[in-house]
N, C-alpha and C positions, 0 to 999 in steps of 0.2 A: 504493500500500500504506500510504504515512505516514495519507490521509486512514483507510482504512481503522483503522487501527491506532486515531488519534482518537475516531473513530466509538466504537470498543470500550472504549477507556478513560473515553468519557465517559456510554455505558452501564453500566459496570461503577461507576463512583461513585454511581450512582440504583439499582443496584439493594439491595434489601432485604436478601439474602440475604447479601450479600458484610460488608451493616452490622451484620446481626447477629453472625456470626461472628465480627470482630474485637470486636465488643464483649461475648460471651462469652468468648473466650481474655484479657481483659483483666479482665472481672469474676473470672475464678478464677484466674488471676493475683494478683492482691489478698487474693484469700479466702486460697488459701493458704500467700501467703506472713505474711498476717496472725493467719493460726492458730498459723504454726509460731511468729511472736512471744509472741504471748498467753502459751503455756503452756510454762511454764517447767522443760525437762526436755534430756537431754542433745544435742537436734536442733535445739535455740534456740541455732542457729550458721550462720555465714553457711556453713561446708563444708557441712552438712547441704543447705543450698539450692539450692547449684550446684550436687551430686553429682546433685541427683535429674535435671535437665538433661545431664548430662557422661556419667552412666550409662546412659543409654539415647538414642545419639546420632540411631537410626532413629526416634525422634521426630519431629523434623525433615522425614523421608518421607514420616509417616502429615500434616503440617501441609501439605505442599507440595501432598498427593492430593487432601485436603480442600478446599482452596483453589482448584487446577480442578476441581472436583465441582463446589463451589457456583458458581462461573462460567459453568462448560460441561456442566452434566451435559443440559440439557434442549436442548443449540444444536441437536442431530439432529432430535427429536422436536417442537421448534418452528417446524423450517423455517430457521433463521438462517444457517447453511451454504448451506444448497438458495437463500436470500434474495441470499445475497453472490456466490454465483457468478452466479445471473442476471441482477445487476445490472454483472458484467462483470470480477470481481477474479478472479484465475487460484486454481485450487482451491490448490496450495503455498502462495500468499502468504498464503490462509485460516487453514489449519494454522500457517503460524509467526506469523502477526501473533497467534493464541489463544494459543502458548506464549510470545509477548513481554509480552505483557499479563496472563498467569498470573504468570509469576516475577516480574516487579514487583510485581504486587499483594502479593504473596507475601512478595519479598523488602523491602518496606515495613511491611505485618504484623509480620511478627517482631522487625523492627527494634524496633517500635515496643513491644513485646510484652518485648522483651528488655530493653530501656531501661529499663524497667516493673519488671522484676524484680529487675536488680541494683541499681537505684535502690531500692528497696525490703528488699532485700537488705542493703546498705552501711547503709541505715539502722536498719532496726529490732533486727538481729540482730546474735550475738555474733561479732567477728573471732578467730574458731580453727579449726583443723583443717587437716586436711589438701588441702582442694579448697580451692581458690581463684577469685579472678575470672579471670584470667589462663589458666586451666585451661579457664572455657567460651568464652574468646576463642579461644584456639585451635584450639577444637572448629568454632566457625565457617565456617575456611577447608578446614579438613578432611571437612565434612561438607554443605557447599554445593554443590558441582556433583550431589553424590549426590543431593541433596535437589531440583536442578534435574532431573535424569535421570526424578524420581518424577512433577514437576508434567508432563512429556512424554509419561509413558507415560499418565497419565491423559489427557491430552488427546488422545491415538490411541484408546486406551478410549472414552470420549464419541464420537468418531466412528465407533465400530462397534458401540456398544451404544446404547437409548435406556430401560434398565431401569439405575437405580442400584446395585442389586444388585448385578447383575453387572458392573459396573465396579470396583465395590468388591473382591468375592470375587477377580478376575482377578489386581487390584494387587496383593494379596493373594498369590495364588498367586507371582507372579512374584517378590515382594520378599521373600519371608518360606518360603513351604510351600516350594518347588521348590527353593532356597536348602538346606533342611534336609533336605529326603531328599535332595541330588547327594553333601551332606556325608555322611549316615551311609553313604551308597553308596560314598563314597572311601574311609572309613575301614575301611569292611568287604571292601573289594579291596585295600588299604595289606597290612592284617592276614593276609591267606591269598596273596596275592601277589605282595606285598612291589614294590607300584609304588604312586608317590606321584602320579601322573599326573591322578587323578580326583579328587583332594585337594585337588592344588594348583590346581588349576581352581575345583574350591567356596570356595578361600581366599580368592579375590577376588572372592566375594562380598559386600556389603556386611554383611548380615545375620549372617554368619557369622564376618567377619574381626575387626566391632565387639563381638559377644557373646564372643568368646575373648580379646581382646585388650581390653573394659572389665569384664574379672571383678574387678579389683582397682582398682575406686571405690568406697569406703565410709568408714565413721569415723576408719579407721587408716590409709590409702596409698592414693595417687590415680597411677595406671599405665595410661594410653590409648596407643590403636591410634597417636595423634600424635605421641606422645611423641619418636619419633626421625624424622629425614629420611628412611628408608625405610618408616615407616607411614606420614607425612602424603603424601609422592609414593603410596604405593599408592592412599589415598583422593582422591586428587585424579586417577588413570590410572582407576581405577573408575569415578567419575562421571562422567568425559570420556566414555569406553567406553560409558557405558548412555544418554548424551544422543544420541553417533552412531546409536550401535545404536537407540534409539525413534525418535529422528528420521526417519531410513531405511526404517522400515516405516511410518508416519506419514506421510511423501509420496510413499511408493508405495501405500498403501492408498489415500488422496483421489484420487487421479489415476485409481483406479480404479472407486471403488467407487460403489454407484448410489444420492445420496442426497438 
């Protein structure tokens, strides 16, 4: 599996697509945090820059999906899977050597991408406000295994689908649509039924728990889902929860399916 793993990662540095994406996320990176330098109005602040990160943590999800899209969206439809098993690698070892070489790429990206920002951050713009750097450090350890759960589901995605689209749309469904109507469904049986059962179920959804819980990041008070050891433990029981959970349908789909 190591040599396998090799194999991937030194495909994955030749390939075009994976270069141009960090060097898009790095060019508007740049841009804007160079803009919000420029022009001198009350968002020429280093809070202004982290907030736009810190407030919207499922970022992070949509960057993880992107990242095995562009790796693995085509490995079905090119034969690369159907290549590696009949050259003798057991189909499971396939699936997880693609999600070990997703989240690194991944978790390399951002690094790199982030380094980028607050660097640029600390320099160009004003130290005030209420977000801080320290605020999207934290969001980090908070919002990484979720962010890892994302690059998983896509890589089960690419193995059942060979149309982008619908890789995209599904992620979609799962992280975001499905997430939003369990909620207004909870809240609408809470309210005539007075059981919180279907609620507290949608609460640990990622999508839902960070949208109520980062309502209060902006110019005047910065209040995330991390903020106490019982939100960072949920985001961190969450992400564990949906890497099991994709994993699991992930090597039982390969083992199954005919491709």
């Amino acid at each position: 599996m190591l040599n396998f793993i090799k194999s991937e990662y030194y495909r994955m540095i030749h390939t075009t697509g994976i270069r141009v994406f960090f060097g898009i996320l790095s060019v508007l990176t740049i841009l804007l945090i160079s803009g919000i330098s420029i022009v001198e109005t009350q968002y020429h602040t280093t809070s202004f820059s982290y907030s736009i990160l810190v407030s919207s943590p499922m970022f992070f999800t949509l960057m993880g999906m992107l990242t095995a899209s562009v790796l693995y969206e085509d490995s079905k439809r090119n034969g690369i899977i159907k290549n590696s098993i009949a050259n003798g690698i057991p189909r499971g070892k396939v699936f997880f050597s693609q999600c070990i070489v997703s989240i690194t790429t991944a978790t390399v990206i951002m690094t790199i991408v982030l380094t980028l920002w607050i660097f640029m951050t600390e320099l160009f713009l004003d130290k005030t406000g209420p977000v801080h750097m320290t605020d999207l450090l934290m969001e980090i350890p908070a919002i990484y295994l979720i962010a890892v759960s994302s690059i998983v589901l896509t890589i089960v995605l690419c193995l059942c689908f060979q149309n982008g689209a619908f890789i995209f749309f599904t992620w979609l469904f799962v992280f975001f649509i499905f997430p939003t109507i369990l909620l207004k469904f909870g809240i609408a049986v809470s309210a005539h039924f007075k059981t919180d059962f279907i609620y507290n179920i949608a609460m640990w959804m990622p999508s839902n728990f960070f949208q109520i819980n980062t309502a209060n990041v902006n110019m005047s008070s910065c209040i995330t889902a991390w903020d106490t050891t019982g939100g960072m433990l949920r985001c961190i029981i969450a992400g564990i929860s949906g890497i099991i959970i994709f994993m699991a349908i992930g090597f039982r789909h390969i083992r199954k399916a005919d491709l």
